[in-house]
C-alpha positions in Angstrom: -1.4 -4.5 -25.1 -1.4 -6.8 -22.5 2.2 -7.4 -22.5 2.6 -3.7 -21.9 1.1 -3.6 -18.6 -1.1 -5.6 -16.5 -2.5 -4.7 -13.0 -4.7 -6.1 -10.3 -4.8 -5.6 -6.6 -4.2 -8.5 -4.2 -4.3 -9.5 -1.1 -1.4 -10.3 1.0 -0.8 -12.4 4.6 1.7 -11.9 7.3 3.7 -14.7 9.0 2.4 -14.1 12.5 0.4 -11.3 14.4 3.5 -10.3 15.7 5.2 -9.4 12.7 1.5 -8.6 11.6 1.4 -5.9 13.8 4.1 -3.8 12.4 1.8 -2.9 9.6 0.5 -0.4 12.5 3.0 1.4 12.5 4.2 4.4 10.7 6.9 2.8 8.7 3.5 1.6 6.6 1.8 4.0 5.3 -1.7 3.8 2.6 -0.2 4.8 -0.4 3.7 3.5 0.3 5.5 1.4 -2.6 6.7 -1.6 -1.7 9.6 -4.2 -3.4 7.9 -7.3 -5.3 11.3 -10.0 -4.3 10.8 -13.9 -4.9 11.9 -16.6 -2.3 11.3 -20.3 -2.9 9.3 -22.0 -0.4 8.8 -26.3 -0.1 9.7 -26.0 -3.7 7.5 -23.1 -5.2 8.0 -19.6 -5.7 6.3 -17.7 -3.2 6.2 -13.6 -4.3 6.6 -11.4 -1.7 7.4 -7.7 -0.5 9.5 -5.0 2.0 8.6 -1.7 2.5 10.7 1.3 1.6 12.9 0.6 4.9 13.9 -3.3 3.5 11.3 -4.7 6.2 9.8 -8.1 5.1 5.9 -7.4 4.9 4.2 -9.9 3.8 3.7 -12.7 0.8 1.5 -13.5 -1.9 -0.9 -16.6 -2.5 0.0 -18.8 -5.0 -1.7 -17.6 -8.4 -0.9 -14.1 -7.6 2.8 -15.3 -7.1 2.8 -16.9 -10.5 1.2 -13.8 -12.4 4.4 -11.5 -10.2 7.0 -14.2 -11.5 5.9 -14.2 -15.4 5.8 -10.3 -15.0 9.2 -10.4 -13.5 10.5 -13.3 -16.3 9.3 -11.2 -19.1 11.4 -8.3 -17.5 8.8 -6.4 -16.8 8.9 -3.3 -14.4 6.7 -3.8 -11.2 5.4 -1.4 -8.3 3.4 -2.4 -5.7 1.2 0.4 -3.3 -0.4 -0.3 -0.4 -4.1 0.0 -0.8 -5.4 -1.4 2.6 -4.8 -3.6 5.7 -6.6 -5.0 7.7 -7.0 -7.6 10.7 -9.1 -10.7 11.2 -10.1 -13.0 14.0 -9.9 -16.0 11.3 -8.1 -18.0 11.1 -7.1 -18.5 14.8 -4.9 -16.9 16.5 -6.0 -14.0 14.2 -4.0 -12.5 11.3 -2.6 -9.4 9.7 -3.3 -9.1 6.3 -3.8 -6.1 3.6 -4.3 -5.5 -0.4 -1.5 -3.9 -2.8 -2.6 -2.4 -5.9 0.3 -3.9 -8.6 1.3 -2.8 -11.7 3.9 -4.7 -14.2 4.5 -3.1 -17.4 7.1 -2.7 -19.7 10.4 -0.9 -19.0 10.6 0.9 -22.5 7.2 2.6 -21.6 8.2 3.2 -17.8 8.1 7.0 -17.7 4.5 7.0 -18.8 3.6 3.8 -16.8 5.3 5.3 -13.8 3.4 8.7 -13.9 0.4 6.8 -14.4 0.9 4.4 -11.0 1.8 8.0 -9.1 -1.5 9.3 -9.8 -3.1 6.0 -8.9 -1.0 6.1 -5.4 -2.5 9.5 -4.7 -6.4 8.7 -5.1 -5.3 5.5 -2.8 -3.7 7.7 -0.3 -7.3 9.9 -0.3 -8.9 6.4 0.0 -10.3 6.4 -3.3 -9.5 2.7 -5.2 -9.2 3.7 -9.3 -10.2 -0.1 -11.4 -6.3 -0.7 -12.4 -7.4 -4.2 -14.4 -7.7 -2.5 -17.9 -7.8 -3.7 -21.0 -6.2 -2.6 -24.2 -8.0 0.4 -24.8 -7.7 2.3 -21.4 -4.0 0.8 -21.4 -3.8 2.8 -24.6 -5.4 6.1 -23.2 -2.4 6.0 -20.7 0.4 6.3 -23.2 -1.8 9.0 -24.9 -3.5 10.9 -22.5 -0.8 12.4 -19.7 -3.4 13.1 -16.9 -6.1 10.0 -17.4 -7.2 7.9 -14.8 -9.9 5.1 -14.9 -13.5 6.7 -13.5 -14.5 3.3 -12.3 -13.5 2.3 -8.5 -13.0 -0.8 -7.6 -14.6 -1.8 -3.7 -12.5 -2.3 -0.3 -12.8 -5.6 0.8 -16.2 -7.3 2.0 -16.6 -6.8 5.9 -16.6 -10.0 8.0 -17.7 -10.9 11.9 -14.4 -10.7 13.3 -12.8 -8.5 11.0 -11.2 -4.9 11.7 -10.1 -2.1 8.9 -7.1 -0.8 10.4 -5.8 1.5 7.1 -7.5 2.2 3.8 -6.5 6.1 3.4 -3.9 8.6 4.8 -4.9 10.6 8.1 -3.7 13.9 8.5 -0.8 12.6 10.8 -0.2 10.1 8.0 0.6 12.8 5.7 3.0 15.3 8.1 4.8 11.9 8.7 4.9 11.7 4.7 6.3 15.1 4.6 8.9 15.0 7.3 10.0 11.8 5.5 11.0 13.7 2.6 13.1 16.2 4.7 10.3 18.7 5.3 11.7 20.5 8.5 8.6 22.7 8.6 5.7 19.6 8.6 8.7 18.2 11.1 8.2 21.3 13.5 4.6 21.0 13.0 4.6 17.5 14.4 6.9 18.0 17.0 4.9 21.1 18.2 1.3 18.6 17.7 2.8 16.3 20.6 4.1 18.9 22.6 0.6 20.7 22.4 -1.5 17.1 22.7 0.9 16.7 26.0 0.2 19.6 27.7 -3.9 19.2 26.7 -3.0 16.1 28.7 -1.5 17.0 31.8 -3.7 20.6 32.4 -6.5 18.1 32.3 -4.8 16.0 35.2 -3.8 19.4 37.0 -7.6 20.4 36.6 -8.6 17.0 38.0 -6.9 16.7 41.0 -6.4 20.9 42.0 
């Protein structure tokens, strides 16, 4: 079974804070996929993804990178979803970083496999972590069952001094992004009427303060 699928979540570094920081922003979102690509670095191959919009996120240490390149030399299908990001004051200047959940499986199972990593990208936009390492029997129940999920959760990340959890669910503005993204005119009205509403909340407050 385990050449049918494998999956593990990982953590993953940014170049600098200043690419770092666009994981801020809305085009990264808890629950996004993301493109596993390969460039070769001093030598090695370093695994690494973009988001959805062909931005350069981040990269891969060095065993994870190896278990990503065997997946893709055995032509195996994968998906990365952003679980989780984070920012810490170590090492200096302070870093970026986050955790994709990653699934490689094979391609004449996809249709299963992908339904499966959907419903596991849903509990991880509501912040809930399903265990995706599975052995051969819950990789079975997959192919067999067409709603199951693991019931064991897997933890965020320890807290450390110096260390910030910036995403590790959708918000609510999260998700009406999520909808106008798929062309949701409605959730796109609803946002557009939210800042217009938060802005006026804003300036009767200053009219009130000084009146």
């Amino acid at each position: 079974m385990n050449q049918i699928y494998e999956g593990f979540y990982a953590r993953f570094e940014t170049i600098n804070k200043t690419q770092g920081s666009t994981l801020l922003s809305a085009d990264h979102l808890v629950g996004d996929d993301y493109e596993v690509f390969f460039k070769t670095e001093e030598g090695r191959v370093v695994a690494w993804v973009r988001n959805r919009f062909g931005a350069e996120t981040g990269y891969f240490d060095a065993d994870v990178s190896r278990k990503l390149q065997l997946a893709n030399a055995r032509d195996q299908i994968i998906r990365a979803v952003l679980s989780y990001v984070a920012y810490s004051d170590e090492p200096s200047p302070g870093v970026y970083w986050g955790q994709m959940a990653l699934f490689c499986f094979n391609p004449n199972y996809a249709d299963k496999m992908n339904a499966f990593v959907d419903r596991v990208a849903e509990k991880i936009r509501e912040g809930i972590r399903p265990v995706i390492n599975l052995g051969s029997q819950a990789t079975a129940k997959i192919l067999e069952e067409p709603d199951w999920l693991p019931k064991d959760m897997m933890p965020r990340p320890q807290r450390e001094t110096g260390m910030a959890v910036l995403k590790d669910h959708q918000t609510v503005s999260d998700k009406v992004i999520e909808q106008a993204r798929a062309g949701n005119k409605g959730c796109y009205a609803i946002s557009i009427a939210f800042i217009v509403v938060v802005v006026l909340a804003v300036l009767y407050g200053l009219y009130r303060l000084f009146t």
